[in-house]
KOLVOGU-13120 format. One record per residue (C-alpha): residue number from 1; y, x negated, z. Coordinates in pm, whole numbers, padded with zeros to 5 digits. Each point is the difference from the previous one (the first is absolute). Example, Ala and Ser with C-alpha at 12.3 -4.5 7.8 and 13.67 -1.06 7.14 Angstrom:
+-----+--------+--------+--------+
!   i !      v !      u !      w !
+-----+--------+--------+--------+
!   1 ! -00450 ! -01230 !  00780 !
!   2 !  00344 ! -00137 ! -00066 !
+-----+--------+--------+--------+
! end
This chain:
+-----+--------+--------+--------+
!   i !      v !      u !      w !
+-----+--------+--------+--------+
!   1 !  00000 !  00000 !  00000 !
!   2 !  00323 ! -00157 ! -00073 !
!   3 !  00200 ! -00056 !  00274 !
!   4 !  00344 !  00227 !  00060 !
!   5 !  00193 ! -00316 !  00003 !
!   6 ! -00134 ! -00159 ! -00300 !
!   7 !  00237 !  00066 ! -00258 !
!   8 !  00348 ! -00190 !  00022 !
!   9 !  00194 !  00311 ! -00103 !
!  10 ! -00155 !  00191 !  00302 !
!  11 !  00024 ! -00305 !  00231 !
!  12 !  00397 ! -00034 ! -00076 !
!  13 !  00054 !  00381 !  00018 !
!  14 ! -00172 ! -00007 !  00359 !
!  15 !  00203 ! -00289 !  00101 !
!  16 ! -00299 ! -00226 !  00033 !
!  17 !  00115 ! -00380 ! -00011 !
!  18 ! -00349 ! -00125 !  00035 !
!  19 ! -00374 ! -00022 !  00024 !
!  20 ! -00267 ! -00214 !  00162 !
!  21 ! -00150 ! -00016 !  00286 !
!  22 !  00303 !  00244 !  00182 !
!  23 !  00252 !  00209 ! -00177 !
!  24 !  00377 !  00029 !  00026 !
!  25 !  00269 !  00238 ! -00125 !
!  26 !  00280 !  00161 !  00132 !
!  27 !  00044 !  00338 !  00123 !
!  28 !  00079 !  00224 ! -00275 !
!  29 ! -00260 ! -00151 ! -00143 !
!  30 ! -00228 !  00127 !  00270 !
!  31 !  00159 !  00327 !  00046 !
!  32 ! -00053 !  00035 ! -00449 !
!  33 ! -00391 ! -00121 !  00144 !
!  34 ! -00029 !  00329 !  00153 !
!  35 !  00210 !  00273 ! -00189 !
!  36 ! -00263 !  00072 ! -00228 !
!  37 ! -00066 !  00343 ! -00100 !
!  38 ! -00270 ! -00002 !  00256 !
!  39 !  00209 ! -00034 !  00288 !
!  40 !  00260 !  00222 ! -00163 !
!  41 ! -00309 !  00274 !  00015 !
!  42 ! -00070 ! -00116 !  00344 !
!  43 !  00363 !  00070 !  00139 !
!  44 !  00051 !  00312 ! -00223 !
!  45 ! -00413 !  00129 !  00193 !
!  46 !  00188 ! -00123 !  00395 !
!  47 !  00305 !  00208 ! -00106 !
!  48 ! -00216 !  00327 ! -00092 !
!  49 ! -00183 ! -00120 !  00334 !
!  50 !  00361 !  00026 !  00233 !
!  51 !  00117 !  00333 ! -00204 !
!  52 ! -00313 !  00165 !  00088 !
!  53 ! -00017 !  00284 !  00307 !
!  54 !  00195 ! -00189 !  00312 !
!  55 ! -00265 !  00074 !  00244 !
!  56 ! -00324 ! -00234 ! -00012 !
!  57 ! -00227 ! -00083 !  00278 !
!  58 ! -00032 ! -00324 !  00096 !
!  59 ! -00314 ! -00041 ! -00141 !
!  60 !  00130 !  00068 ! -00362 !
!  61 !  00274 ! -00219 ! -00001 !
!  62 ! -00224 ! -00266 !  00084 !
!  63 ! -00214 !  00112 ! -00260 !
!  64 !  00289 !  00036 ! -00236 !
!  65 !  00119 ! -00354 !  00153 !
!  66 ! -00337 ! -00161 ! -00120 !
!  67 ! -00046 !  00129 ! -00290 !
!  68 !  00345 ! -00099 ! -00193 !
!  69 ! -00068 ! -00331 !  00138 !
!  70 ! -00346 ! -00030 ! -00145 !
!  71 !  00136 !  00138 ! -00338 !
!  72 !  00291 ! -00237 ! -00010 !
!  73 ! -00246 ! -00323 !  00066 !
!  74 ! -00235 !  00145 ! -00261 !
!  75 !  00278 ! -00013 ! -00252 !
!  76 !  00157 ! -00364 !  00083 !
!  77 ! -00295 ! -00166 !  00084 !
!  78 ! -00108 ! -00161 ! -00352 !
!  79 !  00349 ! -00136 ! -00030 !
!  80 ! -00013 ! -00102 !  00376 !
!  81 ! -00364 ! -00158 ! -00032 !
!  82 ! -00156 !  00218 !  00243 !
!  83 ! -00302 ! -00109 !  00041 !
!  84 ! -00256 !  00282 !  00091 !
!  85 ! -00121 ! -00154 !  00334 !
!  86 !  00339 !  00013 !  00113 !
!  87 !  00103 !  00352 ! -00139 !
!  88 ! -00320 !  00120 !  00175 !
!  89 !  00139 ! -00147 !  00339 !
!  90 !  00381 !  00070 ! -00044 !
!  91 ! -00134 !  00384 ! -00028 !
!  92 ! -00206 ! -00031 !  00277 !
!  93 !  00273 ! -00119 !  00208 !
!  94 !  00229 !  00275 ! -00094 !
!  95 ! -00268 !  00216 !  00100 !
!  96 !  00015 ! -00143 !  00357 !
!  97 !  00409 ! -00065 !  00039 !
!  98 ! -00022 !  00434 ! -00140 !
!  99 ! -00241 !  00096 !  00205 !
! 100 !  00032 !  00377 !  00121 !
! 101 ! -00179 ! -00061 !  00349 !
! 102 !  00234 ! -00261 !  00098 !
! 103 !  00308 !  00070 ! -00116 !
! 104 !  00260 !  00054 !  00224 !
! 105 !  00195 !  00328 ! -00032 !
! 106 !  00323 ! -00065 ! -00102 !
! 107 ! -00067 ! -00293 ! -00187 !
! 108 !  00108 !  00010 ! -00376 !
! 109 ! -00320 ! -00045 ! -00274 !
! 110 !  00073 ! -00335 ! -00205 !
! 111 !  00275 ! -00006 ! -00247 !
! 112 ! -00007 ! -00051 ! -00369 !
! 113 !  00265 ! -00244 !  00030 !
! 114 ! -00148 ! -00233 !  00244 !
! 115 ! -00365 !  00016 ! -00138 !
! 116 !  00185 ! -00121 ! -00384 !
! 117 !  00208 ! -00289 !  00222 !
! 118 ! -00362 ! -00110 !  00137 !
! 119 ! -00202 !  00016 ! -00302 !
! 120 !  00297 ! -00183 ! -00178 !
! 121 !  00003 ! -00259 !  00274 !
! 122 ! -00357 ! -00064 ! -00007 !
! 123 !  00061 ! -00078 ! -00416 !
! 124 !  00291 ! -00254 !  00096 !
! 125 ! -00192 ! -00212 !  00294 !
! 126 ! -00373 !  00014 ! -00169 !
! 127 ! -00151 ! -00013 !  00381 !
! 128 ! -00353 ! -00101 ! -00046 !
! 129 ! -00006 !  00103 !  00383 !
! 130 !  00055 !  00393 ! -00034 !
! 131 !  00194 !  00144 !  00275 !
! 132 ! -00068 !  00263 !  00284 !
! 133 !  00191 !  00311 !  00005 !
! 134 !  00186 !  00255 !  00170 !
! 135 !  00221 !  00222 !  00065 !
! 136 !  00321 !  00030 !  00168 !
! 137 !  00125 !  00378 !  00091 !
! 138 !  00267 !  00046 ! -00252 !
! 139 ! -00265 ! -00040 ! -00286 !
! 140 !  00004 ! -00372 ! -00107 !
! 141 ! -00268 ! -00214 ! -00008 !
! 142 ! -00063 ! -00314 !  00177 !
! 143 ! -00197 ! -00300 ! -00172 !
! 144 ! -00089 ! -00234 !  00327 !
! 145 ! -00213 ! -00358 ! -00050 !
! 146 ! -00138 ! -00173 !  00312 !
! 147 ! -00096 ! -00371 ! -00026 !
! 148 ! -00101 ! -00092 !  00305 !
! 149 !  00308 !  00014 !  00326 !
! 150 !  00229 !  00085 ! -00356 !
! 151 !  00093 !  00334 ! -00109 !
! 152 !  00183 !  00174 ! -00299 !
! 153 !  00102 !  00309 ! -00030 !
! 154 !  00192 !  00121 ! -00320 !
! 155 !  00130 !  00338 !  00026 !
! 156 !  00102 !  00166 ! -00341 !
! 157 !  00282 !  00234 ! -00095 !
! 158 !  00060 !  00145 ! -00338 !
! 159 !  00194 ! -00179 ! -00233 !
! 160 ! -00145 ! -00335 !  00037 !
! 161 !  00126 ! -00048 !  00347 !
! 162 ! -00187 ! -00168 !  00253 !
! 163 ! -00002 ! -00127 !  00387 !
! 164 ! -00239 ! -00280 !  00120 !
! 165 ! -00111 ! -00063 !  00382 !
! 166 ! -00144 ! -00249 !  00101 !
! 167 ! -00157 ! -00189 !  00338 !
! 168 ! -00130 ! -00352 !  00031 !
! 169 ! -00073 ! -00209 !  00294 !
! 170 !  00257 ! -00287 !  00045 !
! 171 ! -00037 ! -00236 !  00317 !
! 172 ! -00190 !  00217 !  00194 !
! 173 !  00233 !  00298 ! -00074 !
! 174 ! -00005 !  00301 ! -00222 !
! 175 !  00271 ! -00009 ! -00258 !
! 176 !  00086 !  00266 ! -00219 !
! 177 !  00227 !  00009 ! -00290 !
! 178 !  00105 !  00285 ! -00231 !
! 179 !  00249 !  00054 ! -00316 !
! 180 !  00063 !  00304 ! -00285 !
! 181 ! -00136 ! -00131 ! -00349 !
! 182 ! -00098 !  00106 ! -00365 !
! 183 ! -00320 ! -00057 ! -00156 !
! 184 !  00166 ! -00241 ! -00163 !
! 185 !  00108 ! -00283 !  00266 !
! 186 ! -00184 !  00106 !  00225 !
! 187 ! -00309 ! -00303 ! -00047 !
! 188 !  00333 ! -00204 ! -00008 !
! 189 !  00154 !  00156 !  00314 !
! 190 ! -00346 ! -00084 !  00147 !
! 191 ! -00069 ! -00347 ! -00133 !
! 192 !  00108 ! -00156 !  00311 !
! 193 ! -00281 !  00156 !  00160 !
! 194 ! -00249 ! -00151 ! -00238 !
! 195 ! -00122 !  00426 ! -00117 !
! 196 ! -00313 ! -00167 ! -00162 !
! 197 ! -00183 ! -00020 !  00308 !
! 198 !  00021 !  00375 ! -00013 !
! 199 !  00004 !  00103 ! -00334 !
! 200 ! -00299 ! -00251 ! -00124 !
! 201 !  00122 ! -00169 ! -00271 !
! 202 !  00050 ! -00344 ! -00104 !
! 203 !  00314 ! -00151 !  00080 !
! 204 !  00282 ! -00058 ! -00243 !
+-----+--------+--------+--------+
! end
């Protein structure tokens, strides 16, 4: 199958500046990435979803919650390289961060907006590590790596937004450090930290 980045034409129109062994463009080029007609389809189906009768129980929002996230992965993930181990494990953790019996009542189901700032965060960094998830009350999700008295945890927001956390042993003491971020500066916003040790790859 040829790959959606092998013609020069596309490459330049996505705002791709190059290809190896990691990729790197700018962000209208990412943001072109992802407003294919699929995702145009995918907005157009969460819209019909918000319009529909105001009252839900909570069990159908979360049901409504999982399944526009499921459809949007299914309709990025050949230009995001999903592999299908990992699609079979992202779903099954959206299963657990939606589940009915222990959500807490009012909580808000995940947002589109969030779950499209993940996905395209997980397309920027290339973590062979895959993250945890969860949840936080207003409906964004949370993509947290331990490695070992480390941790990382990446909330997203819609519109590419992002806020890291982390906690690391220093001297005996905890230290914790924390900053607002994009998908793209966030690995450098983080390279201080030497993020590899959580996110699995090799280092730059």
């Amino acid at each position: 199958m040829t790959s959606i980045f092998g013609n020069a034409a596309i490459r330049q129109s996505l705002g791709i500046t190059g290809l190896g062994q990691s990729l790197s463009f700018d962000a209208a080029g990412t943001k072109a990435l992802f407003q294919s007609t699929e995702e145009k389809n995918f907005t157009a189906s969460s819209a019909a979803l918000a319009s529909a009768p105001a009252i839900k129980s909570t069990e159908e929002r979360l049901f409504d919650a999982k399944a526009s996230a499921k459809i949007y992965t299914a309709q990025v993930e050949v230009a995001m390289r999903i592999n299908e181990n990992w699609r079979k494990q992202l779903f099954r953790q959206i299963d657990s961060v939606l589940d009915a019996d222990e959500w807490m009542l009012g909580d808000e189901p995940l947002t589109t907006e969030s779950y499209q700032t993940f996905l395209r965060l997980m397309f920027i960094i290339q973590p062979r590590i895959k993250p945890g998830l969860g949840m936080t009350s207003d409906g964004n999700l949370m993509a947290i790596w331990q490695a070992d008295d480390m941790r990382l945890t990446i909330y997203c927001f819609g519109d590419d937004d992002l806020r890291y956390v982390l906690s690391y042993m220093e001297e005996g003491k905890r230290r914790t450090a924390a900053a607002d971020a994009s998908i793209f500066n966030v690995r450098k916003l983080l390279a201080v930290f030497q993020p590899d040790k959580w996110f699995g790859n090799e280092p730059a």
